[in-house]
N, C-alpha and C positions, 0 to 999 in steps of 0.2 A: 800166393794170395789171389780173391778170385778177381778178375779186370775190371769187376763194378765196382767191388768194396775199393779197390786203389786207386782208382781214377777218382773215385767220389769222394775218398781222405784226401787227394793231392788238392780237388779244385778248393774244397771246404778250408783246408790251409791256406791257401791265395785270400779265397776270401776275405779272411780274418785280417790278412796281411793288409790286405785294400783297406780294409774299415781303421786297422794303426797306422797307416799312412796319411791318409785322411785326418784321422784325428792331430797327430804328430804336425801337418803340417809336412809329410812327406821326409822327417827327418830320421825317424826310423824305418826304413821301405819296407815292401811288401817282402824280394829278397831278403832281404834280413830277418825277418819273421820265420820265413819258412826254413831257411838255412838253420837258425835257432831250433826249430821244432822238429824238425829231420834227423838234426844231429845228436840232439837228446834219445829222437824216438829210435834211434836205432841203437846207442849206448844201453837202452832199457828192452830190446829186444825186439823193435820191429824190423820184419823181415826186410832185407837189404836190396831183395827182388821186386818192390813195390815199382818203380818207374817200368821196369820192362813188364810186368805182367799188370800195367794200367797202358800198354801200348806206346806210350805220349814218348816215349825215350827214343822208340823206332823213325816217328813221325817228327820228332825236334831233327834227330840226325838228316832225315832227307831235308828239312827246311832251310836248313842253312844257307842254299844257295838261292833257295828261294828268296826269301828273307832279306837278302844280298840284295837282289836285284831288284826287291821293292824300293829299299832303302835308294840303291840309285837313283827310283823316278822321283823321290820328294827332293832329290838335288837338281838345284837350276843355277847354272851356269851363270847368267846376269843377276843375277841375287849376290853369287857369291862373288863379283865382279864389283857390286857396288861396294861391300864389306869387304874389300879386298885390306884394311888393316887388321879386322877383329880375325880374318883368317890365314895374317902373317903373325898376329900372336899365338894366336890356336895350336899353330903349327911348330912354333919356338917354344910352348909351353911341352909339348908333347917331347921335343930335345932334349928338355930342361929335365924332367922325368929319366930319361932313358941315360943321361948324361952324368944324373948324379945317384944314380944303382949303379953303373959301368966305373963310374970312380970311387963310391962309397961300401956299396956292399959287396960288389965283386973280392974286395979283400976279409971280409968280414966274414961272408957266408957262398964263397966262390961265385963262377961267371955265370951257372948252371942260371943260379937265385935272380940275379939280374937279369939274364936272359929271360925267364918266365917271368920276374913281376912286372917289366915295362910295360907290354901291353895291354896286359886289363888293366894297370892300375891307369895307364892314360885312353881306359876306355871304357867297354862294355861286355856285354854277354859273348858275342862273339868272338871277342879279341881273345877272352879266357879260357872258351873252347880251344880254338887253334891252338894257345898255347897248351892246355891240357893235354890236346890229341898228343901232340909232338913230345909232354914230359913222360906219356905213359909210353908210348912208340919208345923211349930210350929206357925203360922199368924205372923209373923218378914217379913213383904214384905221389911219393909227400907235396914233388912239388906241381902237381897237378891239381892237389889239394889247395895248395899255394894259392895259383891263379882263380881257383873257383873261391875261396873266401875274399882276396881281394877284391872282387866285385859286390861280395855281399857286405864286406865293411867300409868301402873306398867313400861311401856318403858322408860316414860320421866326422870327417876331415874335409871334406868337401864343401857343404851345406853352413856347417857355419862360418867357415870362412867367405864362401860367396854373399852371403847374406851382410856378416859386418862390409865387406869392402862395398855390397850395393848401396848403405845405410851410409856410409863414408860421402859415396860417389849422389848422394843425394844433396846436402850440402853444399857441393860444390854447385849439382845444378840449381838451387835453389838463389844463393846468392847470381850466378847468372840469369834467371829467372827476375829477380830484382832488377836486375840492369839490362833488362830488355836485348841478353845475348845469345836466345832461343830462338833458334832457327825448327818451325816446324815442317815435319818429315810427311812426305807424301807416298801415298802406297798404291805404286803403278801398277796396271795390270802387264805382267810379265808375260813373253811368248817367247817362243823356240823362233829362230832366224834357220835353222836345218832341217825344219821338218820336211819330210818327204812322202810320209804317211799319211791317207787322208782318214778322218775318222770315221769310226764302224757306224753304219745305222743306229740309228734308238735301239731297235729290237733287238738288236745282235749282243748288247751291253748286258749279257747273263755271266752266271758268277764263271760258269764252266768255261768260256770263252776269256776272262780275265785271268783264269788258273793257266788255260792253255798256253797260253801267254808267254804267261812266267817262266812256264815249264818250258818251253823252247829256249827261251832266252837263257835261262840255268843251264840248260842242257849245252846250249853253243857255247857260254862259255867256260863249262868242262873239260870239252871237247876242244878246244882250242886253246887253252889253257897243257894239257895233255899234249898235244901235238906241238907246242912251240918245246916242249921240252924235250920230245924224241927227236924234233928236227937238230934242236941246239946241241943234246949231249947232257944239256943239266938245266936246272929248273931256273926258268928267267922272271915265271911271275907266277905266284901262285892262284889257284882254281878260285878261291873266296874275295879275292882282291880284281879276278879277270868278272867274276861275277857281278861286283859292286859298278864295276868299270862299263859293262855291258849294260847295267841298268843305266845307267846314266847317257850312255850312248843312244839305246833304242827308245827312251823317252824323249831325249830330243829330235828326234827322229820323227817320232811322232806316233811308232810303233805300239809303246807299253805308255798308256795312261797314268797322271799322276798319282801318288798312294793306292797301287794298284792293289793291294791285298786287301786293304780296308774295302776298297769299292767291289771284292771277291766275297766279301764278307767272310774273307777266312785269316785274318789280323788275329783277330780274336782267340782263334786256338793256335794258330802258329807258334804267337808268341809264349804261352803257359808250356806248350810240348817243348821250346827250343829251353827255357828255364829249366826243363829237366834234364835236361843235357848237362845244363852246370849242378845242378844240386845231385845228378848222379856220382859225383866224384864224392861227395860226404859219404858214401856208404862205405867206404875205407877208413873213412878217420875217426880210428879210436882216439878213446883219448890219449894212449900215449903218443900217438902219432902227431893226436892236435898239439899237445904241448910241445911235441920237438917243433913243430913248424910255427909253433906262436912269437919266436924271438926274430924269426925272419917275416913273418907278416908285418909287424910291428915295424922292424927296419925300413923294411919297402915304403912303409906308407908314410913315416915320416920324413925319409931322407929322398923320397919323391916329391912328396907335394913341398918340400924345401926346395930342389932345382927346378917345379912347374913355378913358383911362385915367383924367386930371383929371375926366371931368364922371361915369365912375361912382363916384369917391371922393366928391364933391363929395355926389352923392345919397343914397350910401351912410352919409354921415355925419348927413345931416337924417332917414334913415330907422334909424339906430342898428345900421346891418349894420355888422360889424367893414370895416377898409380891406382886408384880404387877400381877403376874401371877394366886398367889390365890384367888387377889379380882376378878379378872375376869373370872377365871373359876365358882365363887360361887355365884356372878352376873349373871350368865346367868339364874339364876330363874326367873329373871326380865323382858325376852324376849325373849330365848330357839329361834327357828331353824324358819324363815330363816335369823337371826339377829348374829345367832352364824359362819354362815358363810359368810355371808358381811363384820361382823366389823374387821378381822382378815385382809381383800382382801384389805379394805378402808385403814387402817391404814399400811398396806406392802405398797399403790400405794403410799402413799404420804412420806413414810419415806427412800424409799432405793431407789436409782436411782441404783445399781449394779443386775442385774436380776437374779443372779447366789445367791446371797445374798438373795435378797429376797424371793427368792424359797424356799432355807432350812429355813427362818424362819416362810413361811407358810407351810411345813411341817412339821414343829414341832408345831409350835399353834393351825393351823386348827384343827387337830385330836382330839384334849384335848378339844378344844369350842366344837366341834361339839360332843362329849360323854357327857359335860359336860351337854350341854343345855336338851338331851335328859334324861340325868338322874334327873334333877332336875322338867324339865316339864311334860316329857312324863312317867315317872316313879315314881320318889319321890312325886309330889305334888298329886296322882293321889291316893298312898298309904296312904298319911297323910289325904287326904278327907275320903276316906275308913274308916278312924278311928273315925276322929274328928267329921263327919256327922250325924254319930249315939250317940255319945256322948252329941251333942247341941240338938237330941232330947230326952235323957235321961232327962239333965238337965232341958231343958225346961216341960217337963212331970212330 
C-alpha cells in the first residue's frame, strides 16, 4: 500500500475514534474503535502490510523507550509521598490481578495465559507490548493477540465500575459535607530536593534539544540496562522498566523537564505510532484464531478485575479509605489517564448542583485517580512485564 494512502486511513481511523470517545463519554475509546475497524478491515481483505508501509510501526518500535522516559518526568516523588495510601492500593490492586490469573486461569487455560494477561490487563499500551514481544519471541502469536485485545477491551469493565463506586463514594462525601467533616485540600507547588541540573536558557528550550534529551536518557538506560546483565549472567532488570526508572531519576535531577515530549511537541505522534505497535498483532487474528482466543479474553478480564477489586477493598479497609473509594482507585488499572480524570468531572457534573461542593470533592478525588491511574498503568504494569516477560520465556524454553 502506498505510505500516504496508509498513514492517512490509520490517522482518519483515530480520528473517528476520538470523536466516539468523546461522544461516549470515553467509555468506548478511541482503541477500541480502531481495533474494531482493523480487525474487520482486514477479515474483508485490507492489506495486512498497512502499519509498516505507513512507517508509524517502525517509529512506535523506537519510541518505546522514549515514551518511558517521558512518562518518568510526569512522576514526582513527593506527590507520590503525599498519596502514599492511594499508591499502597494501586499496587495491591495490581497483586490482586496477577494473584487471581495465577490461581484461576492458570488451571483453566495454563501458566502461558496468565503469564500474558496480568500485565496489560493491570495496565496499558506498553505493558501489552512487552508482553506481545515475549509471546511472539516463544511462536504463542494467539496470545500476543491476547495482550493486544486486552488493552483494547479492559475499559468496558473498567469504567463502569469506577464510575458506580465514584457515584457510591459521593454520598458518603456529601453526608460529610453536611457535617462540616471536609477538610479542604491544598495544592502546593512541588520541587525536586535533588536537583543538580540547572535550567537551559529560554533560547535553548527547542524541540530538537528536548528530543535530545530523551534520546540520551533512553539510550543510557539501554545501555545499562544491557551491561547489568553481561556483568551478572542473567537479566536483573529489564531495558523498559531501567527506562521508566531513568526518567524519573534524571527529572529529579533536574536533567529532563517535566512532560517532556509534550513540550517536544512530539506527544502527539509518538503516541498514534506506539498504538501501532499494539493493533499490529490484529493482522494475524483471523477469525478463527479470534474465537479460540475469545474464552481466554473473557476469563482474564473477569476473574482479574475480581482479585483487583477484593484485594483493593481488602487494603482499603486496613488503611481506613472508604470501600467506594478503594474499588476505584484500584480500578483505574483498567483505563489509567485520560479516564482517571473525566470520570471524577462526569460524576461531580451530574451529582452536586452546589459548585462550592463540588469543587472540594474534586479536589480531593481527582488527585488520588489521577496518582492512582498512573501508578498502576504507567508504573506498576510496566514493572510486572519487566518480570513476568522474561519468566514466559524461561518457561516456554
Amino acid at each position: 500500500m502506498n505510505s500516504l494512502i496508509a498513514i492517512t486511513i490509520i490517522f482518519c481511523i483515530y480520528a473517528l475514534g476520538d470523536i466516539i470517545a468523546v461522544r461516549t463519554k470515553s467509555i468506548v475509546s478511541m482503541l477500541f474503535t480502531a481495533s474494531v475497524f482493523f480487525l474487520i478491515a482486514f477479515w474483508l481483505g485490507m492489506p495486512t502490510t498497512i502499519f509498516q508501509d505507513s512507517a508509524l510501526l517502525q517509529i512506535g518500535t523506537i519510541m518505546i523507550g522514549f515514551l518511558l522516559v517521558h512518562m518518568g518526568t510526569m512522576l514526582n516523588l513527593k506527590q507520590l509521598k503525599q498519596q502514599w495510601k492511594t499508591v499502597i492500593i494501586c499496587i495491591t490492586a495490581i497483586i490482586g490481578i496477577t494473584f487471581a490469573l495465577f490461581l484461576i486461569v492458570t488451571p483453566l487455560m495454563g501458566i502461558e495465559t496468565a503469564l500474558v494477561g496480568a500485565p496489560p490487563l493491570a495496565g496499558g499500551v506498553i505493558a501489552a507490548i512487552q508482553m506481545s514481544e515475549a509471546a511472539n519471541a516463544i511462536g504463542r502469536g494467539d496470545l500476543a493477540l491476547l495482550a493486544s485485545l486486552l488493552v483494547v477491551v479492559q475499559g468496558f469493565a473498567g469504567y463502569p465500575i469506577a464510575s458506580w463506586a465514584l457515584k457510591k463514594e459521593v454520598k458518603l462525601f456529601k453526608e460529610k459535607y453536611r457535617n462540616n467533616e471536609i477538610e479542604q485540600v491544598t495544592q502546593e507547588e512541588i520541587t525536586s530536593r535533588f536537583k543538580i541540573f540547572s535550567a537551559l536558557p529560554e533560547n535553548f528550550h527547542s524541540p530538537n534539544v528536548y528530543l535530545a534529551k530523551v534520546a540520551l536518557i533512553a539510550l543510557l538506560a539501554s545501555f545499562t540496562a544491557q551491561g547489568l546483565t553481561s556483568l551478572l549472567g542473567f537479566q536483573l532488570i529489564d531495558a523498559n522498566i531501567m527506562s521508566l526508572l531513568m526518567g524519573v531519576l534524571f527529572s529529579e535531577l533536574g536533567f529532563l523537564e517535566k512532560n517532556i515530549l509534550t513540550k517536544a511537541n512530539a506527544y502527539g505522534l509518538a503516541m498514534p505510532a506506539l498504538i501501532v505497535v499494539i493493533l499490529s498483532n490484529l493482522a494475524a487474528a483471523t477469525p478463527d484464531v479470534f474465537l479460540d482466543i475469545l474464552p481466554a479474553l473473557l476469563i482474564t478480564i473477569v476473574f482479574g478485575t475480581i482479585g483487583n477489586v477484593l484485594f483493593s477493598l481488602l487494603v482499603g479497609r486496613l488503611l481506613k479509605i472508604s470501600p467506594w473509594m478503594s474499588i476505584a482507585l484500584g480500578i483505574t488499572a483498567l483505563f489509567g489517564f485520560p479516564g482517571t480524570a473525566i470520570l471524577p468531572a462526569e460524576v461531580a457534573n451530574s451529582n452536586f448542583s452546589d459548585h462550592e461542593e463540588r469543587q472540594l470533592f474534586l479536589d480531593a478525588v481527582t488527585p488520588k485517580m489521577l496518582v492512582g491511574g498512573f501508578v498502576t498503568v504507567s508504573i506498576g504494569s510496566v514493572v510486572l512485564a519487566g518480570f513476568l516477560a522474561p519468566l514466559l520465556m524461561n518457561i516456554a524454553g
